[in-house]
C-alpha positions in Angstrom: -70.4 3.6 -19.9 -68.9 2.7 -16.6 -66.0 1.1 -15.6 -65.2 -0.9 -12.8 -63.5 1.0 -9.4 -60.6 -1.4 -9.7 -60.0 -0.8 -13.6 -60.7 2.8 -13.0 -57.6 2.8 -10.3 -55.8 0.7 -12.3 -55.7 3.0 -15.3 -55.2 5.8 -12.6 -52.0 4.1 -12.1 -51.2 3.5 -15.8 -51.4 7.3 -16.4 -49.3 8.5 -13.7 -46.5 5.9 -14.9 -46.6 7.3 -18.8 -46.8 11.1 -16.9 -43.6 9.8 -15.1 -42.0 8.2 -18.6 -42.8 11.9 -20.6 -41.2 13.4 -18.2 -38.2 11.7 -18.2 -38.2 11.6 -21.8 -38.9 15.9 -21.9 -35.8 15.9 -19.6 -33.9 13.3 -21.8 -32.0 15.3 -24.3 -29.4 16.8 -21.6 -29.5 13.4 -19.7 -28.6 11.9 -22.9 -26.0 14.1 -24.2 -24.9 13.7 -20.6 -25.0 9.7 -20.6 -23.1 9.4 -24.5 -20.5 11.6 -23.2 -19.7 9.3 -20.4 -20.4 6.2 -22.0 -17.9 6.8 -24.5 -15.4 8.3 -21.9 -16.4 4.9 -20.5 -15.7 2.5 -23.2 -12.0 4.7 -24.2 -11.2 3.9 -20.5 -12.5 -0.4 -21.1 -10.1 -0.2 -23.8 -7.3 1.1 -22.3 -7.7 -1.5 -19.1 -8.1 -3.8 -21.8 -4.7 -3.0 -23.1 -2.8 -2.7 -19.9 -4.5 -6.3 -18.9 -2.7 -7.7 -22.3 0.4 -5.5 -21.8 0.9 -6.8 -18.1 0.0 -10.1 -19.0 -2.1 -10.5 -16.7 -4.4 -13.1 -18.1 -8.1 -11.5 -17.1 -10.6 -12.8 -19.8 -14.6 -12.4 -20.8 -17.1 -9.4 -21.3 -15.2 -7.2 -18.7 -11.8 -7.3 -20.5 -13.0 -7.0 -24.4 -11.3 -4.6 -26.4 -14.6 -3.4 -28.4 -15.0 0.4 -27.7 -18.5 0.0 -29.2 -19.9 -2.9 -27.5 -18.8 -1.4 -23.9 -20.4 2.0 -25.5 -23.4 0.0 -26.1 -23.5 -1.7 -22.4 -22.8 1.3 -20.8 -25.9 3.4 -22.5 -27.8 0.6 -21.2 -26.5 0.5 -17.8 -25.2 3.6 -16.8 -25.0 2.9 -13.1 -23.5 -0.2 -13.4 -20.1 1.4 -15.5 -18.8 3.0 -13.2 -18.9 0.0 -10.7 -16.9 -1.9 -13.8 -14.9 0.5 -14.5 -13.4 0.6 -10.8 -13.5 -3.5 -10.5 -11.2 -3.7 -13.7 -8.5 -0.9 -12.2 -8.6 -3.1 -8.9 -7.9 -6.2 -10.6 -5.2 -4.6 -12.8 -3.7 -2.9 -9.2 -3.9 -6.7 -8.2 -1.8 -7.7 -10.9 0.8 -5.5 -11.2 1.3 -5.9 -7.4 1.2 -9.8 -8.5 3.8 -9.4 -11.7 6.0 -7.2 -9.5 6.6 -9.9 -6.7 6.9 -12.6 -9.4 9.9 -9.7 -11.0 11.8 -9.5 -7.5 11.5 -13.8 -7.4 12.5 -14.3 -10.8 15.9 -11.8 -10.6 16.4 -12.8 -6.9 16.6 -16.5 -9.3 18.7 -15.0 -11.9 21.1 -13.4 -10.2 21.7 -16.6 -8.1 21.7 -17.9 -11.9 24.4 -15.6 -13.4 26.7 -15.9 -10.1 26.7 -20.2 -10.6 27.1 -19.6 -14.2 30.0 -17.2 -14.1 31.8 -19.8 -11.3 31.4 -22.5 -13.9 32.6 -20.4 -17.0 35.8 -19.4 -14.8 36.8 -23.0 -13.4 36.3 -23.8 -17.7 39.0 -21.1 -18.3 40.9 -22.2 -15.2 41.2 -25.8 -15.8 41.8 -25.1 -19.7 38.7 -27.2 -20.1 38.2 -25.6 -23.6 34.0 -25.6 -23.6 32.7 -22.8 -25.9 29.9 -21.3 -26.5 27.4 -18.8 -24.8 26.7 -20.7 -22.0 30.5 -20.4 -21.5 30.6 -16.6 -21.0 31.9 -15.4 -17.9 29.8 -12.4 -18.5 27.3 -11.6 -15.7 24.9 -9.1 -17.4 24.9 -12.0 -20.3 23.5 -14.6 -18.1 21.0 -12.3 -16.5 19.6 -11.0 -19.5 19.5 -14.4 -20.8 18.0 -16.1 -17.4 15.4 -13.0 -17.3 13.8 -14.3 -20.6 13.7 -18.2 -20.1 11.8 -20.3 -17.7 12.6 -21.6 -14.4 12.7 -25.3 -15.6 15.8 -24.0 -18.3 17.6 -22.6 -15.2 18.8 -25.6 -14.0 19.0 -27.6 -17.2 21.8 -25.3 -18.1 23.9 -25.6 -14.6 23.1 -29.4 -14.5 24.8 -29.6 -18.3 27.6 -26.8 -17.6 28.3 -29.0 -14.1 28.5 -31.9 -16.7 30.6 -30.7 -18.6 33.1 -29.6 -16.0 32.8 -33.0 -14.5 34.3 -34.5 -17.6 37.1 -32.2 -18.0 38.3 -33.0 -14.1 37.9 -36.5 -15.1 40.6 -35.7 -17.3 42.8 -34.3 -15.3 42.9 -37.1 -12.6 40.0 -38.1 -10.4 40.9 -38.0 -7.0 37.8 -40.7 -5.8 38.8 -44.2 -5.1 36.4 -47.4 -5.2 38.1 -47.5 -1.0 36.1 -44.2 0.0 33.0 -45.0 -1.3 31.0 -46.1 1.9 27.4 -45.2 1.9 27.3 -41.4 0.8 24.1 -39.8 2.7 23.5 -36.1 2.1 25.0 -34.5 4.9 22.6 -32.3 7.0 23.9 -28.9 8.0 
């Protein structure tokens, strides 16, 4: 029986891919040795950017930042080639954030040391005007503020001046109010 020139090429073709895929797979043993070896280096590493991701808070989510060891085992074995390229796009975006989180650090204790300064002021002009306000948000202690300022949010900031101001407000109320209804004429906020 004969078969066709085309079919015969065909199957030529056929052969020399299964030659090719034997020969990969005579050579595989080594290669895959080589391949679980750095697919589980791989997936240690996915982990551990996982971790600094969460630790940093820096908010990356999906496939890329999973904490399952065996899942990006199982991608990498898969897609060798492509790990490596993951591996390097999750350390940039974790370089990203910690540059990110480290300018937000110098903003919010640039804040809170502005913070703990208008805090102290207020808690000393309490003690110097016998005001009598207690509490924590009395404390003319600077490290106290900071420490507290460091852990709330921006918003709380200035809740706590605005009610310390208040406060002082009412105890100079008390001691004589030096505004009369005769000076009141159209306050604008000065410009500097």
């Amino acid at each position: 029986m004969s078969f066709p020139r085309s079919f015969r090429s065909s199957l030529a073709g056929l052969a020399a891919v299964v030659i090719i895929g034997a020969s990969f797979i005579a050579a595989s043993p080594a290669d895959a040795q080589n391949r679980r070896s750095f697919c589980q280096d791989y997936a240690r590493e996915a982990v551990r950017q996982y971790e600094a991701n969460e630790r940093r808070d820096c908010g990356y989510k999906g496939v890329r930042w999973s904490d399952n060891r065996t899942a990006h085992f199982s991608w990498c074995m898969l897609f060798p080639r492509q790990a490596e390229r993951e591996s390097n796009a999750r350390k940039e975006q974790l370089q990203n954030c910690r540059q990110d989180r480290r300018a937000e650090r110098i903003g919010k204790r640039a804040a809170c040391e502005t913070y703990a300064k208008i805090a102290v002021t207020q808690a000393e002009a309490n003690k110097k005007y016998d005001c009598g306000l207690r509490g924590g948000e009395w404390n003319d202690d600077t490290r106290a503020h900071m420490r507290w300022c460091m852990r709330s949010r921006r918003n709380h900031l200035f809740d706590e001046i605005r009610f310390r101001a208040g406060e002082l407000q009412k105890c100079f109320d008390k001691l004589g109010d030096y505004d009369d209804d005769s000076n009141d004429r159209g306050y604008k906020r000065r410009r500097f």
